[in-house]
SEKE-950747 format. One line per 4 residues: their letters; for each residue x, y, z of N, C-alpha, C, CB. Coordinates in nm, 4 decimals, m for minus. Glycine has a CB too. Layout:
<pts>
a> X:Y:Z:X:Y:Z:X:Y:Z:X:Y:Z  ...
</pts>
This chain:
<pts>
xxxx> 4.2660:0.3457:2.3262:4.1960:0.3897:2.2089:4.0978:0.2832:2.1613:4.2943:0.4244:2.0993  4.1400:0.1589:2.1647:4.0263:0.0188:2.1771:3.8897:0.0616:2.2115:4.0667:m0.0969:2.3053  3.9191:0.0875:2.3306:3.7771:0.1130:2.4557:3.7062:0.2199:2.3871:3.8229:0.1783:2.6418  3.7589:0.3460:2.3187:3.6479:0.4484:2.3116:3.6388:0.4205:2.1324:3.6979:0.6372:2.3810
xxxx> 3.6860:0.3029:2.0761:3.6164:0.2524:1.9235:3.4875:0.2023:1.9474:3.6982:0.1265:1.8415  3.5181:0.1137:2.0918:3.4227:0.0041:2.0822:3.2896:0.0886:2.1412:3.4733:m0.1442:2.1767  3.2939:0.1839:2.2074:3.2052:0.2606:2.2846:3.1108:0.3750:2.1701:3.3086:0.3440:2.4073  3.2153:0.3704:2.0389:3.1372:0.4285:1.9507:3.0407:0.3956:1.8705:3.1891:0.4662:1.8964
xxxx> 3.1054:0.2439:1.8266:3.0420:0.1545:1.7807:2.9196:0.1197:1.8498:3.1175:0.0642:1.7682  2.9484:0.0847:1.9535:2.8136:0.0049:2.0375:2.7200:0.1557:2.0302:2.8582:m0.0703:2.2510  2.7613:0.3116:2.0297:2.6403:0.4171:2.0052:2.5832:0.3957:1.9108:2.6636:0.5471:1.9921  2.6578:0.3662:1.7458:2.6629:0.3726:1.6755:2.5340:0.2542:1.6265:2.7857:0.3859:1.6608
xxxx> 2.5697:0.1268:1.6580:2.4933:0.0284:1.6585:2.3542:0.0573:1.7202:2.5606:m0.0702:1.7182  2.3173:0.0410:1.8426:2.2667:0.0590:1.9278:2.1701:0.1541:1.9675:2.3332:0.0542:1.9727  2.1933:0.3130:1.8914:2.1643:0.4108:1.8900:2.1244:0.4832:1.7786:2.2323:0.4457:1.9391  2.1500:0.4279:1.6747:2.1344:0.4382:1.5243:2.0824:0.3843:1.4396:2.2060:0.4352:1.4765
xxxx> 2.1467:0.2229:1.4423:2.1154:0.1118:1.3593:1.9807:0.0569:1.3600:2.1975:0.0130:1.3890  2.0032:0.0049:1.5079:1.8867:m0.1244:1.5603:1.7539:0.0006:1.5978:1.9587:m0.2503:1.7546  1.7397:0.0887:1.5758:1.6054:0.1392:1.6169:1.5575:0.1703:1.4608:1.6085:0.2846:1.7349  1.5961:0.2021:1.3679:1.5499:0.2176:1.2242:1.5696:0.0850:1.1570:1.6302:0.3328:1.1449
xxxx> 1.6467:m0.0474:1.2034:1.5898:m0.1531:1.1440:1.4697:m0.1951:1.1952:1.6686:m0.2490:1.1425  1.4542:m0.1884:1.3526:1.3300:m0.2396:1.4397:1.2006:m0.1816:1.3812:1.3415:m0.1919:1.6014  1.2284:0.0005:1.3435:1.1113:0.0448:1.3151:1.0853:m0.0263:1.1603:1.1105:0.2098:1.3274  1.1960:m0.0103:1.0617:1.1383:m0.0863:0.9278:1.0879:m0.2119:0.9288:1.2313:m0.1014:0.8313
xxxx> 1.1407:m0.2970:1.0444:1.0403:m0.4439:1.0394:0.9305:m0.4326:1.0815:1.0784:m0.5613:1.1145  0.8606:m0.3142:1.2005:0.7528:m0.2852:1.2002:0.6673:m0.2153:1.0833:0.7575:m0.2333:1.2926  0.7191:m0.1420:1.0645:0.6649:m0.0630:0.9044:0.6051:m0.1555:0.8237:0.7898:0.0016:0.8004  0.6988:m0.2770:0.7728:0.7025:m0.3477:0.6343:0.5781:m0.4484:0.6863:0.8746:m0.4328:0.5809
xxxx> 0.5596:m0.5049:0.8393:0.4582:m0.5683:0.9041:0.3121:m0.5096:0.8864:0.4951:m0.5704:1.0392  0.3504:m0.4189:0.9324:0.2332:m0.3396:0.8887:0.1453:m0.2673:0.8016:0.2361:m0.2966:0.9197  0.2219:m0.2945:0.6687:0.1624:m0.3064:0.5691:0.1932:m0.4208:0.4813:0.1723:m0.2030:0.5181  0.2120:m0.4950:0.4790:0.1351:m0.6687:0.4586:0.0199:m0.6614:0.5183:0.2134:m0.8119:0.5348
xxxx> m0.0188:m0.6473:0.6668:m0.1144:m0.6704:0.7299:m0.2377:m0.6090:0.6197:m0.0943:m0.6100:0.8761  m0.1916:m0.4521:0.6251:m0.2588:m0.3517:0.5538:m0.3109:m0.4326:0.4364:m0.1664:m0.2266:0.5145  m0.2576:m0.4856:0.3566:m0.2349:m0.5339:0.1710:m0.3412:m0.6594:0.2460:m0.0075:m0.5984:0.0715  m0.3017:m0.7476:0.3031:m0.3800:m0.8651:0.2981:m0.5317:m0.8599:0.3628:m0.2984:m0.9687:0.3665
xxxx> m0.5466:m0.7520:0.4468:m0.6807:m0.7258:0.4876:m0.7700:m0.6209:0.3798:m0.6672:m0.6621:0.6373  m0.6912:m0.5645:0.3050:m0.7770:m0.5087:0.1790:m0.8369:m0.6334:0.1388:m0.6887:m0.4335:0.0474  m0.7585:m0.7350:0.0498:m0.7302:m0.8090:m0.0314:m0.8699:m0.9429:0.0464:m0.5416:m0.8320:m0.0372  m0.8461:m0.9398:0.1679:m0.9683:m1.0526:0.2396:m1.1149:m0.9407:0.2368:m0.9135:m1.1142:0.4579
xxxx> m1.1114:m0.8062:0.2930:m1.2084:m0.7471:0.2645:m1.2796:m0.7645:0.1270:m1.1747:m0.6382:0.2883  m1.2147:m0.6836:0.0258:m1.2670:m0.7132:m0.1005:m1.2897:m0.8277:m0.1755:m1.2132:m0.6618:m0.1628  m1.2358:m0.9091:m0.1112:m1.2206:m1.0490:m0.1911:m1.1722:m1.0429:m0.3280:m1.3527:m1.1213:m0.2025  m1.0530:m1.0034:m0.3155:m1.0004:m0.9442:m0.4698:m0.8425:m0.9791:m0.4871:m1.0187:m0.7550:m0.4831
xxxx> m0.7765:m1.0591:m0.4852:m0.6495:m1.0595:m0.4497:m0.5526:m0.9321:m0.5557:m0.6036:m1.2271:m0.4668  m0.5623:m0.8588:m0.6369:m0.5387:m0.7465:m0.7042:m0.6274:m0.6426:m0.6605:m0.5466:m0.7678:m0.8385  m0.6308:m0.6432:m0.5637:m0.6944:m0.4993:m0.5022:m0.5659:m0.4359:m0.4302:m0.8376:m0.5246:m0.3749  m0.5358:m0.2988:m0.4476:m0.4603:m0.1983:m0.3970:m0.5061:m0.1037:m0.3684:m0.3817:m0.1662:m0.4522
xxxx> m0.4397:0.0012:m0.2559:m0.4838:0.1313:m0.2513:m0.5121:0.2242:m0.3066:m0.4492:0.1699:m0.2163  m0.4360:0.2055:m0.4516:m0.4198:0.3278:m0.5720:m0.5632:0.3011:m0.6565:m0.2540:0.3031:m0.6944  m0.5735:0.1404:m0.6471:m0.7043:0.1027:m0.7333:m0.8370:0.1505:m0.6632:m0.7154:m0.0649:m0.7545  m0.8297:0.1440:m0.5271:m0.9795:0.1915:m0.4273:m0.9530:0.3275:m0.4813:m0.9849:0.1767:m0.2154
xxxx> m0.8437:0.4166:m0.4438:m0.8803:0.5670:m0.4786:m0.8361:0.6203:m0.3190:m1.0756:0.5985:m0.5344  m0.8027:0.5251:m0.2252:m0.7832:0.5722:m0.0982:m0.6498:0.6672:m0.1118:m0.7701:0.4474:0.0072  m0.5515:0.6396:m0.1922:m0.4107:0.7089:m0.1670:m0.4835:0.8504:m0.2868:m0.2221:0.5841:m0.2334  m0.5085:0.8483:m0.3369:m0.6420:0.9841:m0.3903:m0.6788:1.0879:m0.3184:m0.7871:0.9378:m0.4080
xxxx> m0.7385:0.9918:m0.2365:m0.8607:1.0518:m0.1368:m0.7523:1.1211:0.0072:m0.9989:0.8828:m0.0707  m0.6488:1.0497:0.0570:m0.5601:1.1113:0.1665:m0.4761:1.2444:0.0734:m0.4368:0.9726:0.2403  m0.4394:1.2258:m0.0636:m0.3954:1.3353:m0.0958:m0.4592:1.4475:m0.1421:m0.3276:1.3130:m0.1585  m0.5935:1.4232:m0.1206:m0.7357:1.5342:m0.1051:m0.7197:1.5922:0.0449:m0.9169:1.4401:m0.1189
xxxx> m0.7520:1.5227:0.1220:m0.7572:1.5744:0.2451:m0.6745:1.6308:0.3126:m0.7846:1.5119:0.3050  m0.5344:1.5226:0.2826:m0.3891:1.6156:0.3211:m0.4103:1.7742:0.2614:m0.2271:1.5370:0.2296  m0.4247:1.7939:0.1483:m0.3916:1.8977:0.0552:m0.4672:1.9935:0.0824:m0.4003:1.8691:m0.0764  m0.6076:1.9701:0.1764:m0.7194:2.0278:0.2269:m0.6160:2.1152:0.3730:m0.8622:1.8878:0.2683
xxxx> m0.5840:2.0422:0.4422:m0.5331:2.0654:0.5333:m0.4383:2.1348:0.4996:m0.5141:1.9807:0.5955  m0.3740:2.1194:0.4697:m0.2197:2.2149:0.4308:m0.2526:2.3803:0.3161:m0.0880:2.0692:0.3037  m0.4087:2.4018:0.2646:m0.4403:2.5128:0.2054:m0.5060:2.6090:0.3394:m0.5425:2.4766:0.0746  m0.5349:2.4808:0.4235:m0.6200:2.5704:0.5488:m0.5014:2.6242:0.6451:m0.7436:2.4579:0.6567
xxxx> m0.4106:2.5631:0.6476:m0.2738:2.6055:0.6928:m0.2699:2.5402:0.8518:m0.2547:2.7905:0.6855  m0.3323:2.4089:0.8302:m0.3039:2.3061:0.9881:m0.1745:2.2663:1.0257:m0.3717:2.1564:0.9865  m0.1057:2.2086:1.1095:m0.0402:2.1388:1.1658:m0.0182:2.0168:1.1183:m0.0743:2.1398:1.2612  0.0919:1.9531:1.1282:0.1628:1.8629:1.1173:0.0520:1.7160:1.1521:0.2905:1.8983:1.2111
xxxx> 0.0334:1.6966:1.2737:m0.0657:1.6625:1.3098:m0.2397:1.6394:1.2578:m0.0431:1.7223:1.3797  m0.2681:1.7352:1.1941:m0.3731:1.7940:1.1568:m0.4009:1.7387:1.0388:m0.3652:1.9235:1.1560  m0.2738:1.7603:0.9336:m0.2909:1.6921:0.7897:m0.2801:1.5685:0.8199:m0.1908:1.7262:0.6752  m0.2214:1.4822:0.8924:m0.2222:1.3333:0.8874:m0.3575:1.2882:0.9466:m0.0969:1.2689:0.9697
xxxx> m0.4102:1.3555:1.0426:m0.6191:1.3602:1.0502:m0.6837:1.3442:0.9166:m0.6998:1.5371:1.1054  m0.6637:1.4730:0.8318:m0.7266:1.4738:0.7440:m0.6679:1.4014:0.6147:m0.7563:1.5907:0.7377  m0.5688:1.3707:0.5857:m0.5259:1.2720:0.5137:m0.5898:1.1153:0.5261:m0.3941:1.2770:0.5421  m0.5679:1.0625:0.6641:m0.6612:0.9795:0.7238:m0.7707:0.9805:0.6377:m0.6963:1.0166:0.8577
xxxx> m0.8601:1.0668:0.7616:m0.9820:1.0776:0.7062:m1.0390:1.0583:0.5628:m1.0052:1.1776:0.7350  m0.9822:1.1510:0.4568:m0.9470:1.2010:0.3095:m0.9873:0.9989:0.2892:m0.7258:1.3001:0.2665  m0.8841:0.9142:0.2982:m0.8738:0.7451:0.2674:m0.9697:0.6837:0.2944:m0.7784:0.6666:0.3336  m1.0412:0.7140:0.3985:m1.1467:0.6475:0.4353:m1.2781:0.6840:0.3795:m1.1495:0.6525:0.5595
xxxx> m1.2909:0.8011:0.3823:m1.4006:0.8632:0.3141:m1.3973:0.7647:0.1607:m1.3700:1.0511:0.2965  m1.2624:0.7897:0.1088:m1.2333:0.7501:m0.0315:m1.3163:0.5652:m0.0236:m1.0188:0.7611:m0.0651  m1.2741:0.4945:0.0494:m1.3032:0.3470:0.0955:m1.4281:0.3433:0.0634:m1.2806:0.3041:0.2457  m1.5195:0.4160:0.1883:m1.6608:0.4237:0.2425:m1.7220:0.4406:0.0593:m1.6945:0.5892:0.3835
xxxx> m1.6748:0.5504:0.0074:m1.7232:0.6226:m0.1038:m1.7075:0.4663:m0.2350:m1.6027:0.7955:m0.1335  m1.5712:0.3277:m0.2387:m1.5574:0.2510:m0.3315:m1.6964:0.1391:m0.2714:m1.3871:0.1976:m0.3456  m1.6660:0.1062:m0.1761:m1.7533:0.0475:m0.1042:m1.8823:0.0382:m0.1437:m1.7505:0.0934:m0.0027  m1.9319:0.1628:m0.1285:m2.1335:0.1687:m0.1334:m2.1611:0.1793:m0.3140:m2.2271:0.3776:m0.0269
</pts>
């Protein structure tokens, strides 16, 4: 009974754990990156996404997408898109 604890565990670990901590240390990496390349772009160290209007602008485009009745896929395009436009638009 040892052998098939330890065999659960190690699924358990292994199969569960370490791939949603791996992905959250990538996640959390990747937006620092995100935060500090606003922050060198603008030269603003209080610059955020909410302040550009980009998290705005993706829930325009998402919301665009999802009235047109796209895909899963499709809204995260236009959500995308939606942020950048928003950027391009703080920008000029």
């Amino acid at each position: 009974m040892g052998n098939n604890t330890s065999d659960v565990q190690n699924n358990i670990i292994f199969n569960l754990r370490l791939p949603r901590i791996l992905a959250a240390i990538l996640v959390g990496s990747a937006l620092a990156v995100a935060g500090a390349t606003f922050q060198g772009i603008f030269r603003n160290p209080l610059v955020s996404p909410d302040l550009l209007g980009v998290s705005s602008g993706a829930c325009i485009g998402a919301a665009i997408a999802i009235l047109l009745g796209f895909g899963l896929f499709a809204i995260q395009g236009f959500a995308f898109v939606g942020g950048l436009i928003a950027v391009l638009m703080t920008m000029s």
